[in-house]
C-alpha positions, -999 to +999 in steps of 0.1 A: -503-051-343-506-013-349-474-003-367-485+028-392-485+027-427-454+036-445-456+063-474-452+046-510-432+077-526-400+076-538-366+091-523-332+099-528-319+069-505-334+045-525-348+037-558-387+035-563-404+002-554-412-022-587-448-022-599-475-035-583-487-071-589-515-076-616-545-101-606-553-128-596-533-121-568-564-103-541-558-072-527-590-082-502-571-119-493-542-100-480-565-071-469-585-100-451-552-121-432-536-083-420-569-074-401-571-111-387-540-105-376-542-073-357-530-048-379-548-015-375-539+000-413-544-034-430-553-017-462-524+006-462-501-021-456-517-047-483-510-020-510-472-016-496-468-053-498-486-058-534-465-031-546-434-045-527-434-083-540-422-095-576-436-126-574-469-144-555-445-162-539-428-136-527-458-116-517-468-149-499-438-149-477-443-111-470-475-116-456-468-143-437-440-124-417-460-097-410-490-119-397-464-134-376-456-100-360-424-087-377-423-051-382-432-036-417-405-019-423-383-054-416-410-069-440-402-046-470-368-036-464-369+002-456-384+027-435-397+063-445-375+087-424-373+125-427-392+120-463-362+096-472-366+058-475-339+043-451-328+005-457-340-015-425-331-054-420-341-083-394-329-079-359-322-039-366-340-008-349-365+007-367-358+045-370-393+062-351-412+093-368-402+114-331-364+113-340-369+130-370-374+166-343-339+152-334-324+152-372-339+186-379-322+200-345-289+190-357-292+201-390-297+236-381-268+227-359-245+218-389-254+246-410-241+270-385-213+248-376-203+248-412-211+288-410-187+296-382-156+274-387-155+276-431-153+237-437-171+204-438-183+198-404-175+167-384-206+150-380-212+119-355-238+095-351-235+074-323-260+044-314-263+043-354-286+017-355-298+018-394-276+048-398-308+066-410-296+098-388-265+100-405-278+089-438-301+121-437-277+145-422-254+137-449-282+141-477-293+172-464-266+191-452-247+181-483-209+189-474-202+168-441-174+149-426-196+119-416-189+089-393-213+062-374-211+039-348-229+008-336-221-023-312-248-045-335-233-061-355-265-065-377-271-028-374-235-021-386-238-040-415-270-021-424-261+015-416-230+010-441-252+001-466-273+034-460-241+056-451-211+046-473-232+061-504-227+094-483-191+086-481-196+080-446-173+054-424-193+033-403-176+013-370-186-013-347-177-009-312-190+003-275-195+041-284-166+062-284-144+032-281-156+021-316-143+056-330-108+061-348-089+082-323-081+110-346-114+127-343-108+139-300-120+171-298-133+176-335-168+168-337-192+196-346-222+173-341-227+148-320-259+129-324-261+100-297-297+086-301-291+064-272-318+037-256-338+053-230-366+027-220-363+020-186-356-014-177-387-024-162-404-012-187-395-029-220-420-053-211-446-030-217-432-020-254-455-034-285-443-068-293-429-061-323-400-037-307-392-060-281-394-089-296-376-082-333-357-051-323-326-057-305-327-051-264-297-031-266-317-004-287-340-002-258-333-008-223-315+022-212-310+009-176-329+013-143-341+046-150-333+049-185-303+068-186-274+047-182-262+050-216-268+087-215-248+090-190-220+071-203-221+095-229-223+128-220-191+117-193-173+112-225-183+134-249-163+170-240-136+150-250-143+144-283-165+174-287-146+206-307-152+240-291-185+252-297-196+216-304-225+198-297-241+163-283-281+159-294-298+132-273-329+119-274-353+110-243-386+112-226-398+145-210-400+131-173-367+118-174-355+153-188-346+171-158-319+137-143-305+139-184-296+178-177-284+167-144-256+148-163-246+171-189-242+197-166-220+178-141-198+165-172-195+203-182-222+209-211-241+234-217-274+226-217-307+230-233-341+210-236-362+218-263-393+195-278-416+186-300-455+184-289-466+168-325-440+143-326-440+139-288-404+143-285-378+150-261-338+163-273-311+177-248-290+196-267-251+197-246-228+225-261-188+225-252-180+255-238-158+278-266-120+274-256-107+288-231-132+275-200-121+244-185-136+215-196-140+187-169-131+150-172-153+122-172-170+118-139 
């Protein structure tokens, strides 16, 4: 059990955690059980959890679920994304440190969307998950147009509770079939963080993704890139001109992910992040006036 510590400062998302618990509850018992357990940053994480619980009880059933194997940020409620605490629940994906080379891309992306056209632009996320992505676009671009879209049920319920305070609308569906109509050919960004794990390897994933995140966050298909696919077919038609579709994936499977963008008629571009170890395919839509294909 390896899962990093998460920062303890405050954000704008969410309001600062309540104050620590005073003695005799031991910082070196739950120190003690987190390192029998497995987890690498047991110290880190007993502070998180005396800082998180009210009550020993409470701090009780906090440690127990994270001996058990449950992620820490389903233990306390709330990941640390892009220097913003995200709310994160049971059976939802837990936004990673990588996408956060992803967010920054496409807020450059906004700003000069926002730049060229004179209005809010129409910002996307699709494969929402938590909503984090859109929950931080939102907070730092300001002035957006924002919707989101999940087929979790349990992640739609917990992106609205991180995107509605953006005035965001969040939808549950199969991605672009879950959005309202009215937005073909609008979006300015289009941020698609879809699953790109290939099948045969989910297996190999820590056991606290696969076995508390849901499967449909991960397995991406054969080679990884089903989803992908699915999307870039798609997205010229809900792209505006001069728009844009950000995707996520792994560097080896770059080269088949620009494959499909081209052949859907997007522009494309790889860029990457050797820190984070991250991989986005940015897909413009040609400025109207060049034919746009349809979905192959």
């Amino acid at each position: 059990m390896s899962s990093p510590p998460l920062p303890s400062h405050p954000s704008p998302l969410t309001s600062p955690l309540p104050a620590p618990l005073s003695a005799p509850h031991s910082r070196a018992t739950v120190i003690s059980e987190l390192r029998a357990a497995g987890c690498v940053f047991a110290e880190d994480e007993a502070e998180l959890l005396l800082s998180s619980a009210h009550t020993a009880a409470e701090l009780a059933a906090m440690v127990e679920r994270r001996v058990i194997g449950l992620p820490l940020e389903h233990v306390v409620g709330w990941a640390e994304f892009y220097g913003r605490r995200v709310t994160v629940g049971p059976g939802v994906f837990v936004p990673r440190r990588r996408t956060e080379f992803l967010v920054g891309q496409a807020v450059g992306l906004g700003h000069r969307a926002g730049d060229r056209t004179g209005r809010a632009p129409v910002v996307v996320d699709l494969c929402c998950g938590s909503g984090a992505v859109g929950a931080v676009l939102a907070d730092v671009l300001d002035r957006i147009e924002l919707h989101a879209a999940d087929i979790e049920p349990a992640a739609v319920r917990c992106a609205r509770r991180n995107v509605a305070p953006a005035g965001g609308a969040v939808y549950e569906g199969d991605l672009f079939d879950a959005l309202p109509g009215g937005l073909r050919g609008r979006i300015d960004v289009l941020v698609a963080n879809v699953p790109y794990v290939p099948t045969g390897e989910v297996g190999l994933l820590p056991p606290e993704a696969r076995e508390y995140e849901p499967l449909v966050a991960l397995d991406g298909g054969a080679d990884g890139l089903d989803v992908l696919r699915r999307v870039t077919a798609a997205a010229p038609q809900w792209l505006a001109p001069g728009g844009h579709l950000l995707v996520e994936t792994s560097e080896r499977q770059a080269p088949h992910a620009v494959e499909a963008f081209t052949r859907n008629g997007l522009l494309p571009r790889v860029t990457g992040s050797e820190e984070l170890y991250a991989t986005v395919i940015i897909g413009t839509r040609p400025a109207e006036g060049r034919a746009i294909p349809g979905p192959s």
